[in-house]
ZAMARGU-4260 file (C-alpha; in steps of 0.2 Angstrom, whole numbers, plus 5000, padded with zeros to 4 digits):
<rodrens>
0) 5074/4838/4994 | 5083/4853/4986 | 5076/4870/4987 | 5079/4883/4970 | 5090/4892/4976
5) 5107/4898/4970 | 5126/4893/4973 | 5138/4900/4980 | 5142/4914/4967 | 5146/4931/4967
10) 5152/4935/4952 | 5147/4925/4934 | 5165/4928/4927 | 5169/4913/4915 | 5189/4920/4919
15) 5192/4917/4935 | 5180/4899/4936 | 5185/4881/4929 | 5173/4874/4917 | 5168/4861/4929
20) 5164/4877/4941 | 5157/4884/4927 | 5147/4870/4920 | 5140/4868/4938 | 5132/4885/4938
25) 5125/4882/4921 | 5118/4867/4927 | 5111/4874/4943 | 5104/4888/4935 | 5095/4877/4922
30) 5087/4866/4936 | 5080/4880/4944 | 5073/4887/4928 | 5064/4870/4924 | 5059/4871/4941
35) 5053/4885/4940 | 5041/4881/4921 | 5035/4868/4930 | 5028/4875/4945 | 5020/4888/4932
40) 5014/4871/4923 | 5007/4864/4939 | 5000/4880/4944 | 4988/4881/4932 | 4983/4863/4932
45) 4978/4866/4952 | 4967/4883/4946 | 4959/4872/4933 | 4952/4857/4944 | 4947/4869/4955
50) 4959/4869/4969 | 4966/4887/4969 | 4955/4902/4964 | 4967/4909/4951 | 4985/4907/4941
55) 4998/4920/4932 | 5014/4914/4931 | 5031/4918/4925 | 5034/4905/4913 | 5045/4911/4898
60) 5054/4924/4909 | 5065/4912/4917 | 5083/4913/4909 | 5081/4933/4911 | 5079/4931/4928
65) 5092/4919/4932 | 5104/4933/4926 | 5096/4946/4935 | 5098/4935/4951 | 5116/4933/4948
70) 5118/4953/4950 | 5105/4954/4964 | 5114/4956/4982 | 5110/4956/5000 | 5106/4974/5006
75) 5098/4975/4986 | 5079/4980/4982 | 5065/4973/4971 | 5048/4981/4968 | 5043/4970/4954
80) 5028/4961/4947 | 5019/4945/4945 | 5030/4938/4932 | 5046/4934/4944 | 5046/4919/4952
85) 5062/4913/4944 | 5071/4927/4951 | 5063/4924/4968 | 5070/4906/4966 | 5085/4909/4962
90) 5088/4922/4974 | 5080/4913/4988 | 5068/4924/4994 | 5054/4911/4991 | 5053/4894/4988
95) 5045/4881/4981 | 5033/4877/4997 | 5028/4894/4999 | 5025/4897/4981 | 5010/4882/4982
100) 5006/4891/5001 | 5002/4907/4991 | 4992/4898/4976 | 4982/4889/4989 | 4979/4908/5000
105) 4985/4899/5015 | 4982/4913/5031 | 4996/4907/5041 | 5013/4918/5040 | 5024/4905/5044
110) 5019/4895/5028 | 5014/4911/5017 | 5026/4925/5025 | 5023/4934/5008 | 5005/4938/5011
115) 4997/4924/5024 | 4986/4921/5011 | 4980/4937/5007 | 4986/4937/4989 | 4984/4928/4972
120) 4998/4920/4967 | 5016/4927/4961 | 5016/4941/4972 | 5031/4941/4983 | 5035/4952/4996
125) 5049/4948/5010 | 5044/4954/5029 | 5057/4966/5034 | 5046/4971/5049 | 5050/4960/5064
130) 5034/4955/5076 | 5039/4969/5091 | 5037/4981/5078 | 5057/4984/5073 | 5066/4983/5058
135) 5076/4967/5051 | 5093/4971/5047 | 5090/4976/5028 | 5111/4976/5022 | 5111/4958/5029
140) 5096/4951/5020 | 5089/4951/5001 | 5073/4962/5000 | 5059/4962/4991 | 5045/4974/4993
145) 5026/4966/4992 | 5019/4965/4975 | 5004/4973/4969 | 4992/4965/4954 | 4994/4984/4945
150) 5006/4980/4932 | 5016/4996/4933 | 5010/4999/4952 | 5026/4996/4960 | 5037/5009/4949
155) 5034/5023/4959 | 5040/5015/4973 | 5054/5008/4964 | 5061/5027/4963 | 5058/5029/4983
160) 5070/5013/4986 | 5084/5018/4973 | 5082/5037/4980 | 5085/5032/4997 | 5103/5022/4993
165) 5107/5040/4984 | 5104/5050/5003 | 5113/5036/5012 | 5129/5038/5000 | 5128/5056/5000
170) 5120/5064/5018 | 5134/5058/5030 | 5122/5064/5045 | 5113/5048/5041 | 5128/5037/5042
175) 5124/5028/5058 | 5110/5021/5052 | 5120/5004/5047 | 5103/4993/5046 | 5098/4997/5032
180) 5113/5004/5019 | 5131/5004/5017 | 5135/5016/5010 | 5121/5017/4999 | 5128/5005/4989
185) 5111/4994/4986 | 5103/4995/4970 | 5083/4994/4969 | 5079/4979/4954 | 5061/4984/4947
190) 5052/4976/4933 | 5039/4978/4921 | 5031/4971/4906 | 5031/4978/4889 | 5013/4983/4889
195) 5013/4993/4905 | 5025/5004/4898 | 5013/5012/4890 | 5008/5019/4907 | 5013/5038/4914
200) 5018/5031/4929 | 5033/5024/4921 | 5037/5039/4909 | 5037/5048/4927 | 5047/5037/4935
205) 5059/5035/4924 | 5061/5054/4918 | 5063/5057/4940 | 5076/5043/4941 | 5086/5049/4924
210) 5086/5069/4936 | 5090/5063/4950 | 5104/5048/4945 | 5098/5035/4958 | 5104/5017/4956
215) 5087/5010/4948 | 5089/4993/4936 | 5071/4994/4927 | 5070/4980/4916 | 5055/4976/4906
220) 5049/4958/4900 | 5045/4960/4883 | 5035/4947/4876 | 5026/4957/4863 | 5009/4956/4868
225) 4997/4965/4884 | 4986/4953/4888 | 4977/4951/4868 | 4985/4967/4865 | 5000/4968/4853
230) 5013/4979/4852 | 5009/4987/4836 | 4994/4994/4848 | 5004/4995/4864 | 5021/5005/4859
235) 5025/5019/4847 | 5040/5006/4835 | 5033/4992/4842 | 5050/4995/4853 | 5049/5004/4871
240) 5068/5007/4871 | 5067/5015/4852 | 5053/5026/4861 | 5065/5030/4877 | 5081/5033/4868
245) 5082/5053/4872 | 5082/5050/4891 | 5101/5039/4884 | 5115/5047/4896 | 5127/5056/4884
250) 5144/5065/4891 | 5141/5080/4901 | 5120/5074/4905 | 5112/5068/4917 | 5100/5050/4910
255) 5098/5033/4910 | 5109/5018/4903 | 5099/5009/4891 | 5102/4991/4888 | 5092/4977/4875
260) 5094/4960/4875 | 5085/4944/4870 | 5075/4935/4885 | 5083/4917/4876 | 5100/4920/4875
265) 5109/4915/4892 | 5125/4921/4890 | 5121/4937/4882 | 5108/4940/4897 | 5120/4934/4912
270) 5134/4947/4901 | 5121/4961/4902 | 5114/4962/4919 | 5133/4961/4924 | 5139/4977/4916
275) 5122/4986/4919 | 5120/4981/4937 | 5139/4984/4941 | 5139/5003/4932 | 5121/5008/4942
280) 5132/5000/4959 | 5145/5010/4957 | 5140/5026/4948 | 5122/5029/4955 | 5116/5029/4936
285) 5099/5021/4934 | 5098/5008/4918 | 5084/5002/4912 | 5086/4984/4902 | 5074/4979/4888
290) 5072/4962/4887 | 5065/4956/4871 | 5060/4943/4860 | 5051/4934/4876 | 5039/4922/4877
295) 5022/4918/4887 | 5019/4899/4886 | 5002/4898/4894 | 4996/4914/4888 | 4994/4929/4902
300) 4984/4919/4917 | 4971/4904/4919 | 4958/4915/4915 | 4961/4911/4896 | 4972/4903/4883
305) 4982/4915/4872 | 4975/4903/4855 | 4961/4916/4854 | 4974/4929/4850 | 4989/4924/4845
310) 4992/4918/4827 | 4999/4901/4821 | 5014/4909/4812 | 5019/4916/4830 | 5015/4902/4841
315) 5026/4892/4830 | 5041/4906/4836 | 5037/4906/4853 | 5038/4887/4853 | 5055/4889/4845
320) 5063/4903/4855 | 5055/4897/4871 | 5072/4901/4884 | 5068/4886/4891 | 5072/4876/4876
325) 5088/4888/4869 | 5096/4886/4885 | 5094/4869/4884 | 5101/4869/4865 | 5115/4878/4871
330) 5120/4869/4885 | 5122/4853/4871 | 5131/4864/4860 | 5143/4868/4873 | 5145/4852/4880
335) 5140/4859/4895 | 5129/4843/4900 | 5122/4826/4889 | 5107/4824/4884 | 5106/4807/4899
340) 5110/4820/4912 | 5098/4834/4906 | 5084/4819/4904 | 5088/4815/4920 | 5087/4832/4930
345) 5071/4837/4920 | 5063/4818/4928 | 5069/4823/4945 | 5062/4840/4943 | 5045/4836/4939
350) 5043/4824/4953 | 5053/4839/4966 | 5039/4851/4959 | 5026/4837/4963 | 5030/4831/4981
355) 5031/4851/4985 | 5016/4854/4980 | 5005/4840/4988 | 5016/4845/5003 | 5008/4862/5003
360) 4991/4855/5000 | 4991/4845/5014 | 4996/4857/5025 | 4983/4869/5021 | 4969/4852/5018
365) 4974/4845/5036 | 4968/4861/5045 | 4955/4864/5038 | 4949/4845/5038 | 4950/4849/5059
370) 4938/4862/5057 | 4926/4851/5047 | 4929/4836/5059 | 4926/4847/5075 | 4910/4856/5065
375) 4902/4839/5060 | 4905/4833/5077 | 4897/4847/5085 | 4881/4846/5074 | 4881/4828/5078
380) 4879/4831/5097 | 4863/4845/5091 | 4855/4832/5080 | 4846/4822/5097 | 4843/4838/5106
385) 4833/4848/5093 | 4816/4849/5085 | 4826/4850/5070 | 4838/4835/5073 | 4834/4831/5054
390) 4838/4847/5046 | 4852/4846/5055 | 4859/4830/5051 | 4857/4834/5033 | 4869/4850/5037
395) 4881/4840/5044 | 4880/4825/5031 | 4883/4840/5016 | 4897/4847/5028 | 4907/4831/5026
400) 4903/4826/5007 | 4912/4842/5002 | 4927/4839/4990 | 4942/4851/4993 | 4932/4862/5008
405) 4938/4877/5015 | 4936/4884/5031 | 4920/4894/5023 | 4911/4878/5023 | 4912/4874/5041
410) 4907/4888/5047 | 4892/4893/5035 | 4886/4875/5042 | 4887/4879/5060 | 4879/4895/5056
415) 4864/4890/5047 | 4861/4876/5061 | 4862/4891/5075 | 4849/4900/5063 | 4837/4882/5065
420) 4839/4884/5082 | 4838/4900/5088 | 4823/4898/5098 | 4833/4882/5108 | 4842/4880/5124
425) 4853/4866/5124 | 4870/4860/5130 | 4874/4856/5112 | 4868/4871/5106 | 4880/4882/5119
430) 4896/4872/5113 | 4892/4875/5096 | 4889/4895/5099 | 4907/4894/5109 | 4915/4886/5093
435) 4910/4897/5081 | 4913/4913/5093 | 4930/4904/5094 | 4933/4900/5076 | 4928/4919/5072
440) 4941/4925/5081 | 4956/4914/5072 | 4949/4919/5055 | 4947/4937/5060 | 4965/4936/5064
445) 4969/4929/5047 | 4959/4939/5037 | 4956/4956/5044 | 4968/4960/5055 | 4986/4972/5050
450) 4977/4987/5043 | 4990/4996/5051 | 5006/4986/5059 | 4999/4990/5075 | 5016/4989/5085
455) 5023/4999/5099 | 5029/5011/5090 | 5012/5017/5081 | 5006/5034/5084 | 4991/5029/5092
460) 5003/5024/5106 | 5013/5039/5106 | 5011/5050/5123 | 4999/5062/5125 | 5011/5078/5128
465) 5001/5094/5129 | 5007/5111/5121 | 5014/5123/5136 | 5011/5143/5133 | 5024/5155/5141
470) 5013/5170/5149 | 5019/5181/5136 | 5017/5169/5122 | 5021/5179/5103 | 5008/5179/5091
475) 5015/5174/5076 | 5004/5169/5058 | 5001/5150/5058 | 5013/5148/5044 | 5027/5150/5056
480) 5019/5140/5071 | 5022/5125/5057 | 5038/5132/5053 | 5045/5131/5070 | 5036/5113/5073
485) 5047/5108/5054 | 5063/5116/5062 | 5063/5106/5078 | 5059/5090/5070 | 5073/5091/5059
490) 5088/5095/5070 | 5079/5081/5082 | 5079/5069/5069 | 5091/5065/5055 | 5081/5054/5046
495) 5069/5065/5041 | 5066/5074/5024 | 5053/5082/5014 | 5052/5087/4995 | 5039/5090/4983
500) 5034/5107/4971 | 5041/5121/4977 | 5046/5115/4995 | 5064/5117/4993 | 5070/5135/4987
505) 5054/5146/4989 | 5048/5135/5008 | 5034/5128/4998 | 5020/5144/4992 | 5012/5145/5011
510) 5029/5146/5020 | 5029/5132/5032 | 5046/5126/5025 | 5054/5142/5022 | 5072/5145/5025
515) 5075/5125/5031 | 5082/5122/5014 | 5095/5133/5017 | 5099/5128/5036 | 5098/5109/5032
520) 5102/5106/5015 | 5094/5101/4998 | 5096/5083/5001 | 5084/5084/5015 | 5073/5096/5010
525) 5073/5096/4991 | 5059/5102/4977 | 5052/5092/4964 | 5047/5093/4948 | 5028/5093/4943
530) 5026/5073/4946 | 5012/5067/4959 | 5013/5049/4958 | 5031/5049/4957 | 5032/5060/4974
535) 5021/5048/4984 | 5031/5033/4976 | 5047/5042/4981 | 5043/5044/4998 | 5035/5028/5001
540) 5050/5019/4995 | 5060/5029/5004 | 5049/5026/5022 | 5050/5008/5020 | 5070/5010/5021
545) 5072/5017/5037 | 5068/5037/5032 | 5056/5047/5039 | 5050/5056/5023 | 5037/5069/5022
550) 5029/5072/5004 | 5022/5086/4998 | 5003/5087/4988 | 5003/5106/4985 | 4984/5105/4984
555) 4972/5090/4990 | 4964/5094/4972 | 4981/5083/4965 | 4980/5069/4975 | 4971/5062/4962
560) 4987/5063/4951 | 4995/5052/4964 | 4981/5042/4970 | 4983/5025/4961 | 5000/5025/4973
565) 4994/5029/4990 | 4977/5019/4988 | 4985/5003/4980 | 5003/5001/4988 | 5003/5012/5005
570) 4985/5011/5009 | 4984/4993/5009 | 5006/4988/5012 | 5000/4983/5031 | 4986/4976/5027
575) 4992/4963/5012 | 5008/4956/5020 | 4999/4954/5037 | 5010/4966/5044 | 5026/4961/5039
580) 5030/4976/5029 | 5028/4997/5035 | 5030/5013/5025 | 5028/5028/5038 | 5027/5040/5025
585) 5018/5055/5029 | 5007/5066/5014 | 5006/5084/5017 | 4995/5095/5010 | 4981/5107/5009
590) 4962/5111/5006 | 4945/5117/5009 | 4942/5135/5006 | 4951/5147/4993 | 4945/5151/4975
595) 4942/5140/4958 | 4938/5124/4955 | 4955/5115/4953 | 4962/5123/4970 | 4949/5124/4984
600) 4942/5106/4986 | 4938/5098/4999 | 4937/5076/4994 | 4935/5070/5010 | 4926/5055/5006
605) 4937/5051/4993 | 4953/5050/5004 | 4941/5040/5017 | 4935/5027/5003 | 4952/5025/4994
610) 4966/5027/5005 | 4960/5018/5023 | 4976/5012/5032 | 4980/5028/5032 | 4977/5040/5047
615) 4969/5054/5042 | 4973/5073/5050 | 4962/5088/5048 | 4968/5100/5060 | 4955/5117/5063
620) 4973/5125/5063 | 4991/5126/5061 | 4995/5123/5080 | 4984/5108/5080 | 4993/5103/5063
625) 5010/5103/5073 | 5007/5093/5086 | 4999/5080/5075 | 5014/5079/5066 | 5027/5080/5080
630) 5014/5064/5084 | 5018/5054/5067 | 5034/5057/5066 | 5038/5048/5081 | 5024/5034/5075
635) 5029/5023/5062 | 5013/5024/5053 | 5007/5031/5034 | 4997/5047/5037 | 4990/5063/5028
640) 4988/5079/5034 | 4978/5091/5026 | 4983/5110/5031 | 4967/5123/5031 | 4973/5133/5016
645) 4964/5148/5023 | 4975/5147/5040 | 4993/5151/5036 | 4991/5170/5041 | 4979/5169/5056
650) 4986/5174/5069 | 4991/5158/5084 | 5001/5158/5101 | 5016/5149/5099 | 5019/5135/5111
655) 5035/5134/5120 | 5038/5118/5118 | 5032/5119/5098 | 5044/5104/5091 | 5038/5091/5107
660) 5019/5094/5110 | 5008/5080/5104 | 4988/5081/5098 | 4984/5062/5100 | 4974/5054/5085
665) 4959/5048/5087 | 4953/5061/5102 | 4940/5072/5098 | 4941/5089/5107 | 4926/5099/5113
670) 4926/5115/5106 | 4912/5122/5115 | 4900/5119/5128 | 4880/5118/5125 | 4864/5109/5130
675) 4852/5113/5113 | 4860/5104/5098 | 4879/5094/5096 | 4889/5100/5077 | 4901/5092/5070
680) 4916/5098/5062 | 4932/5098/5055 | 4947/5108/5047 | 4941/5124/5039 | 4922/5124/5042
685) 4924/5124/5061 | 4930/5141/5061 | 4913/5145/5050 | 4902/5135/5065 | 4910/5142/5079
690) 4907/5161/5071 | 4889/5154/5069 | 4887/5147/5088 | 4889/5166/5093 | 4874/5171/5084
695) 4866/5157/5087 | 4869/5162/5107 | 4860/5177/5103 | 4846/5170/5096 | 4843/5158/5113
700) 4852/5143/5104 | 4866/5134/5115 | 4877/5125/5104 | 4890/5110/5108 | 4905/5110/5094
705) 4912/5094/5095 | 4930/5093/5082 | 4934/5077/5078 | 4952/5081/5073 | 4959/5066/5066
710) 4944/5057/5053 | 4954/5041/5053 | 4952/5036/5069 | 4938/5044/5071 | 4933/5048/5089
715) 4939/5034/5098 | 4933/5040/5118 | 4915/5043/5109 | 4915/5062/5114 | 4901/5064/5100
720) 4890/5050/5107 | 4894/5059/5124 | 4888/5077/5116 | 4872/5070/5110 | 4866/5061/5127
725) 4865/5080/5132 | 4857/5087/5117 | 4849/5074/5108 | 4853/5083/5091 | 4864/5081/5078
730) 4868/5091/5063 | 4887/5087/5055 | 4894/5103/5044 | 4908/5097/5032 | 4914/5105/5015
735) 4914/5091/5006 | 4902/5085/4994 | 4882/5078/5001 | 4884/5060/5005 | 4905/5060/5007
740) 4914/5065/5022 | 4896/5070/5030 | 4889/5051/5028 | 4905/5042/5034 | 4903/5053/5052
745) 4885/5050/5053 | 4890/5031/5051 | 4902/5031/5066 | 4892/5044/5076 | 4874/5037/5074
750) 4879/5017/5070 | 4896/5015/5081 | 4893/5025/5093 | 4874/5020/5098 | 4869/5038/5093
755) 4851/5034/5084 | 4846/5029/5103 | 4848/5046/5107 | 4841/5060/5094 | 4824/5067/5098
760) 4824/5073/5079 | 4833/5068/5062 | 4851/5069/5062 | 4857/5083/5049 | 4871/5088/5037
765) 4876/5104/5027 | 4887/5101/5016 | 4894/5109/5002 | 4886/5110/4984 | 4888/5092/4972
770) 4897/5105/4959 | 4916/5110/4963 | 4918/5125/4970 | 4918/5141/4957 | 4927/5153/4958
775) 4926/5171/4967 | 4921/5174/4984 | 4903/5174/4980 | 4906/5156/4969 | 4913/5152/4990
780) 4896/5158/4997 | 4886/5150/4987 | 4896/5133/4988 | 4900/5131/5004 | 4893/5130/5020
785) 4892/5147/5027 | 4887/5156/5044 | 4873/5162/5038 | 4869/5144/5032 | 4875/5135/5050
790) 4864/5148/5058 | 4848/5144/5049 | 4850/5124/5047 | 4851/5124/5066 | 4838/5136/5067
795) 4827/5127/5059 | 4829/5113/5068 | 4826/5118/5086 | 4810/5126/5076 | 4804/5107/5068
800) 4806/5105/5088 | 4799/5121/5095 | 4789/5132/5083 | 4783/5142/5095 | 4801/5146/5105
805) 4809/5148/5087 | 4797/5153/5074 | 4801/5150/5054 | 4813/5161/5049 | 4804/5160/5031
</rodrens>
């Protein structure tokens, strides 16, 4: 049975082929188009009798894709979306089974490798990650980073992918690395539909690409409508490359190559992707290709049909100008094939479509009809050894009647029939406990395992190496500690760059990177334009092609400009292809205390909530900062490390061995010793407990100060639970806002770590004020935690305990 995938071809140039090699490929290309519609066709008919959960497909892209395939070569890139399957057909890098493998969310990676089952259909990924943790040979395969459901989601990292091909051509110092360029000769293929255009992200993108020349093929699928949405209230002209025409590369500029062409016309398409694809090869110019005139046949997924929107007069056109149906034409017209032989391959289409899908069905139905045979069984055996044998057999009885079961059903069964039983003893009983304890553990694999790859090379494993003080150790601001921990890393390891605002030229506004521009160079240390999203994308694209890139937030205040990239596509990369893909992309920035509202926050709880499957850094200083990242970047894991912006001019000892030192993640240090109560704290604020532990000595209070250091993991050798067997109080100081940061360490601290068992009173928090932080040092004081504040919570405290030791204050 024929997979879609293409022949032989590298070149679709009519000149050099005979018309029997010619109409071969035409041929070819048409069968795996049809293929492709009818998978689309099938698709939906499998979501709409209920045996898949969902549908969106690429139907009325296909012909466009074909000719994007045809310029598509190993070592190449795509960060696409949803729409593509044709171009993953014909390219190879899915087929038909796996397509079915994905709509059915089958959790095995050797059936689904895109996601094992972890996302809805049409979003492709290809695992470049190999199961000891090294990288595939990228230059040797065709890659295809994982899909995300945001429409314009994967732009940014489409920039990251084309950048890294320009350092490859251009920094020699990074030529050994032959896995994964030559030359930098790979273009990264991105795509887009016409609606997300109106998205910043891709104004962003696209402005970043056109500076920095990087060979990105943008093309957008242009089929007029956003869902319901029409152009006319989409797109200023109803036309995105009328809208983009002043970022058109003219003589002496730098720009983008723009290119339209209708989505219908084979030839025309197959003649455009081969000029575009060859000039952003060769010359490192990004192109962006509108494809027009597209059409949608099903409407935008199976949630609706486009009837309700669309009017009669255009479903009458797209029914014309479906490609489908003009490539068809032509292919009459040209005497390219009969209509016999096109009858013929469309027949044997249908039925090639069919017997994969049913194959994928089965695969998936078979195993899970094992888990309902060996659940029923098991509740058989119960049904004579319980008072509930009735109830029991009734469970088992609705077990087997399910039509099309999943894997839910057995176990909710077995469950509830553990719940009937709970009071028994039985031999029955027992096997059916062990099952499920068994079954728990295969689907915890498949469903919630990969938040990070995990492999030996993750900065959790990385060796604990501890920073080394000559006796007469300088004292040098913290800025330059951090400085000297950059410089190391970078003449250790070629790999590594940084950029963002103001990092280049000036060594970023607190120092830490300044004069490493001018000893290494602008390609590896190089500034940015004002352009968040764009600088996460950038670097993340860049991580997943062998670089070590570290990018640059200036404030954690503007993380939010970049959010939507690190909480949808590096947050959760691991996690949804099962841990076949990594970006070791580190985020550096800074926080907590200086003045104003737009430059002194602290959103803990929001990097915690939206960005997990990240590790999370807050080092009390820039020593402790160093050695985390000497940490990641000999991990292959995302991070962020956020810098106390109040920090850079304290005064630190500089260790000896400042480039080589590692702080471990996860292992919470103990800051100071105490018996009367344990605080918590991180980053900024420990400074302000510690300061207040030395009043609080005076006033007969012994204080434990436990720092966490990393949030994410959070205190894997349970120092905290540790503290409070001793003290059996807790109160946890934190910046951020009430119920943020402060609630997520209670949970680990009191839940995780059995802590509840231990307090004598109720645990605590100060945190800062639910309003951002005004400006002024009195707007600080009023704010944020203070000493004066840490002094009199915990004083209060020990007086809700002992009023007669430590009378109110007030």
């Amino acid at each position: 049975m024929p997979e879609a995938a293409i022949i032989d071809h590298d070149k679709f140039d009519v000149a050099e082929l005979s018309f029997a090699d010619f109409r071969s490929i035409v041929i070819n290309d048409y069968r795996i188009a049809y293929e492709s519609r009818q998978a689309s066709l099938l698709g939906r008919r499998e979501v709409l009798t209920g045996k898949a959960k969902f549908g969106i497909f690429g139907d009325g892209k296909e012909i466009a894709q074909l000719a994007m395939a045809k310029a598509f070569r190993k070592g190449d890139w795509r960060a696409g979306y949803y729409r593509d399957q044709t171009f993953m057909f014909a390219t190879g890098m899915t087929n038909m089974r796996e397509f079915f493998a994905q709509l059915y969310a089958h959790p095995d990676i050797e059936k689904e490798p895109a996601s094992g089952g972890r996302q809805m259909n049409c979003h492709y990924g290809t695992r470049f990650v190999n199961t000891d943790g090294s990288w595939v040979n990228q230059v040797e395969a065709m890659n295809c980073a994982s899909d995300i459901s945001t429409t314009g989601g994967s732009i940014p990292r489409l920039l990251g992918l084309a950048y890294a091909s320009k350092l490859y051509r251009d920094n020699q110092e990074l030529a050994d690395l032959t896995n994964f360029s030559v030359n930098g000769n790979e273009v990264a293929f991105g795509t887009i539909g016409n609606g997300a255009t109106s998205e910043g992200l891709f104004f962003e993108v696209l402005n970043a690409a056109g500076i920095l020349q990087v060979p990105m093929a943008l093309s957008i699928w242009d089929d007029a409508y956003a869902i319901s949405v029409p152009a006319s209230l989409q797109t200023v002209k109803e036309d995105i490359s009328e809208v983009v025409k002043g970022f058109q590369r003219e003589t002496g500029t730098n720009g983008v190559e723009i290119f339209k062409v209708r989505g219908w016309d084979y030839v025309a398409l197959c003649e455009t992707y081969e000029i575009a694809i060859k000039l952003c090869r060769e010359e490192h110019v990004p192109v962006l290709i509108h494809v027009t005139e597209m059409t949608q046949p099903q409407g935008h997924s199976t949630s609706g049909s486009h009837e309700r929107y669309k009017s009669e007069e255009r479903l009458e056109w797209e029914a014309e100008h479906d490609c489908l149906l003009q490539m068809r034409k032509w292919m009459l017209e040209a005497a390219i094939a009969t209509e016999e032989e096109l009858v013929q391959l469309e027949a044997i289409a249908k039925k090639t479509v069919r017997a994969f899908q049913r194959e994928a069905w089965n695969a998936l139905g078979d195993e899970i009809k094992t888990d309902i045979d060996q659940a029923a069984r098991l509740l058989d055996n119960l049904v004579n050894h319980s008072a509930f044998g009735d109830d029991i057999h009734v469970i088992a009885a609705a077990l087997r009647a399910c039509v099309d079961p999943g894997r839910k059903e057995a176990i909710s069964a077995v469950r509830k029939a553990l719940r009937l039983t709970a009071k028994e003893t039985t031999g029955p009983r027992t096997a059916l406990v062990n099952w499920l304890a068994d079954e728990n553990a295969k689907n915890y694999k498949r469903f919630n395992t990969k938040l990070f790859t995990d492999t030996p090379e993750s900065p959790l494993k990385i060796e604990a190496v501890p920073a080394v003080y000559e006796p007469n150790a300088r004292m040098l601001d913290g800025r330059e500690i951090l400085n000297a921990c950059f410089d190391a890393n970078f003449e250790r390891d070629k790999s590594i760059v940084a950029f963002g605002e103001d990092l280049g030229a000036i060594g970023d506004v607190n120092q830490g990177f300044a004069g490493l521009q001018a000893k290494y160079g602008d390609l590896r240390i190089s500034d940015t334009g004002i352009r968040e999203t764009s600088i996460i994308g950038q670097g993340m694209g860049m991580a997943m092609r062998g670089l070590r890139p570290i990018a640059e937030i200036q404030y954690m205040d503007y993380l939010l400009y970049g959010l939507t990239v690190i909480s949808d596509d590096l947050a959760s990369l691991s996690y949804r292809t099962a841990g076949g893909q990594k970006a070791p992309l580190i985020i550096r920035t800074r926080g907590h205390r200086l003045e104003g509202i737009w430059h002194s926050g602290s959103p803990m709880g929001m990097i915690l909530s939206t960005m997990r499957g990240l590790h999370v850094c807050v080092p009390r200083d820039m020593t402790q900062a160093a050695g985390m990242y000497n940490t990641l970047l000999r991990g292959d894991e995302p991070a962020i490390v956020v810098e106390c912006l109040n920090g850079y001019r304290l005064k630190e000892k500089i260790p000896a061995n400042v480039g080589d030192f590692t702080v471990p993640l996860g292992k919470a240090e103990l800051m100071r010793e105490g018996n009367d109560i344990t605080i918590v704290s991180y980053g900024s604020t420990l400074r302000v407990v510690m300061e207040a532990a030395d009043e609080l000595q005076e006033l007969g209070i012994n204080v434990e100060v436990v720092d966490p250091q990393t949030l994410y993991p959070f205190d894997t050798e349970n120092l905290c639970g540790s503290s409070l067997s001793k003290t059996n109080k807790l109160l946890v100081v934190d910046e951020d806002l009430p119920g943020a940061a402060s609630a997520y360490i209670l949970q680990k601290v009191i839940e995780e770590q059995k802590g509840y068992y231990l307090l004598d009173c109720p645990p605590r928090t100060l945190c800062a004020k639910d309003h951002r932080p005004p400006y002024g040092t009195d707007g600080d004081y009023y704010t944020k935690p203070s000493v004066d504040d840490v002094v009199e919570v915990v004083y209060s405290m020990m007086s809700d305990s002992d009023p007669v030791r430590f009378p109110p204050i007030y």
